[in-house]
N, C-alpha and C positions, 0 to 999 in steps of 0.2 A: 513550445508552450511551457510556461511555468508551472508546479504544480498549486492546485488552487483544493482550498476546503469545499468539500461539495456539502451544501448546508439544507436544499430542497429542489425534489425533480418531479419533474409531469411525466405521468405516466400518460400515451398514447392509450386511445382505446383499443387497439390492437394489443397492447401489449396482457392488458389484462385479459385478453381473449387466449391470447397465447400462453398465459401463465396456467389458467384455468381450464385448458382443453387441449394447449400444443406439447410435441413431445419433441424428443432431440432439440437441439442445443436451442430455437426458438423457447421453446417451454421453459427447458432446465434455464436458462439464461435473464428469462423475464419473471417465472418464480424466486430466483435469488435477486433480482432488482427489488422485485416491490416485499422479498423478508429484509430488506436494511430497513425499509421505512417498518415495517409491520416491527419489527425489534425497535422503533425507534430511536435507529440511528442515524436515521435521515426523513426531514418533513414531505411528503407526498404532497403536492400541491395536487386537488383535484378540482372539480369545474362542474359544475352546473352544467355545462356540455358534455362532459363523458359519463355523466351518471343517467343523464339522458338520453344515449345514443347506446351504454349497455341496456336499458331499459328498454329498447327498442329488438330485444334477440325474439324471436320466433319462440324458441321452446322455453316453455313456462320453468324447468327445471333448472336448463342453461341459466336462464336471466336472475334466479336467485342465487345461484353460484356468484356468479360475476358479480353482480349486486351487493351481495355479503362479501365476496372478499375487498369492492370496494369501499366499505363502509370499514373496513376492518383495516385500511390504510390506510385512509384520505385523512390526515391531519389538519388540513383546510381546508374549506372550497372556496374559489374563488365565480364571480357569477358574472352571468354576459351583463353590461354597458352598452350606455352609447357609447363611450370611450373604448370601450374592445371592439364593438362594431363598427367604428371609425379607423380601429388600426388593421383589423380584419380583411376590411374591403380595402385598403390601401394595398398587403401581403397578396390580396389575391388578384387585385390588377397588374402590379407591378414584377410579381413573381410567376402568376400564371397558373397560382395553384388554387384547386379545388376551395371552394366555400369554409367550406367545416373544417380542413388542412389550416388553414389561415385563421380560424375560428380558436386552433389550438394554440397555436403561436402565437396569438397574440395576447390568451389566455396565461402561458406561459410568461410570456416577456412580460407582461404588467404582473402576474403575480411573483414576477421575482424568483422563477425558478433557477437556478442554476445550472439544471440538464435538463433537457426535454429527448425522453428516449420513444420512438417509438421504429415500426419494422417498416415503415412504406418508403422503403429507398427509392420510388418511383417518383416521388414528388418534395418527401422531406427529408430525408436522408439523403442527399446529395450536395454537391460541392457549390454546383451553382446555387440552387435553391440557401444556402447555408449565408453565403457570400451576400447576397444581393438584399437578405434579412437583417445583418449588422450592417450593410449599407443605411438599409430604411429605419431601423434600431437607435445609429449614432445620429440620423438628423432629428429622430423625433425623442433625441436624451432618453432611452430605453436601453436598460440592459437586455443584453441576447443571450440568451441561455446556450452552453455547448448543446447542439444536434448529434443524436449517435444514435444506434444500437443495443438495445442490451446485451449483446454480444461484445459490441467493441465498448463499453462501459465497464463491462466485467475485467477487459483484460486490461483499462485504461487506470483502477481505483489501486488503490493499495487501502485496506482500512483497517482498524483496530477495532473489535466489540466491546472488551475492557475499557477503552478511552471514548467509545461512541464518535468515532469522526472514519469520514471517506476523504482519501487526497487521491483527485483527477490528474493523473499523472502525463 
């Protein structure tokens, strides 16, 4: 793979869970994700869906954590469509994933993110799921954002704070 300018990433909702409450290399790993955008040196795409789904945590205490550090990154938000819900339900028939999984991605793809990191290597983090999304991507002229980890994102950027740019190595 070439190296490419990482210019805006979707943060999973997990990952803000994990920044905000996980520890070892999940936390440490998803807290240094979402400080590039918090420094502004990368745009946070965030969604009308993930502000809605932290807003959904049980403890009144959690859900303003989560809440305020999304509010404290999200550079955009981008909002459900019919046009996202057209490509959503395409991702989740034809990939096999979960509703809301598909709801991200397609979030992602139309807003132009360039990473969509999040932890659930169970359904989006994986080789097929990844493959079969740039399949559906290239026919319907969508770019596809790289799939990773905040782990393997970490070990993937090389970036500058002084020049303000990430290259996905």
């Amino acid at each position: 793979m070439m190296p490419r300018k990482v210019r805006a990433v979707y943060y999973d909702t997990n990952v803000f869970i994990e920044a905000s409450i996980g520890e070892g290399e999940p936390g440490d790993d998803s807290r240094f994700a979402l400080s590039l955008a918090e420094q502004n040196i990368m745009v946070c795409v965030g969604s009308t869906a993930i502000k809605k789904e932290l807003g959904f945590t049980h403890d009144p205490e959690l859900r303003r954590l989560l809440l305020s550090t999304y509010e404290s990154v999200a550079h955009l938000q981008v909002s459900v469509t019919r046009d996202t819900r057209r490509v959503a339900h395409k991702y989740s028939k034809d990939m096999g994933v979960k509703s809301m999984d598909a709801l991200h991605l397609a979030l992602a793809s139309l807003g132009r993110a360039d990473v969509f990191l999040s932890w659930n290597r169970e359904d989006i983090v994986k080789a097929t799921t990844i493959e079969t999304l740039r399949k559906i991507n290239r026919s319907l002229r969508i770019p596809t954002p790289e799939i990773m980890t905040p782990s393997e994102f970490r070990e993937r950027i090389r970036y500058s704070i002084p020049r303000r740019t990430v290259i996905l190595c």
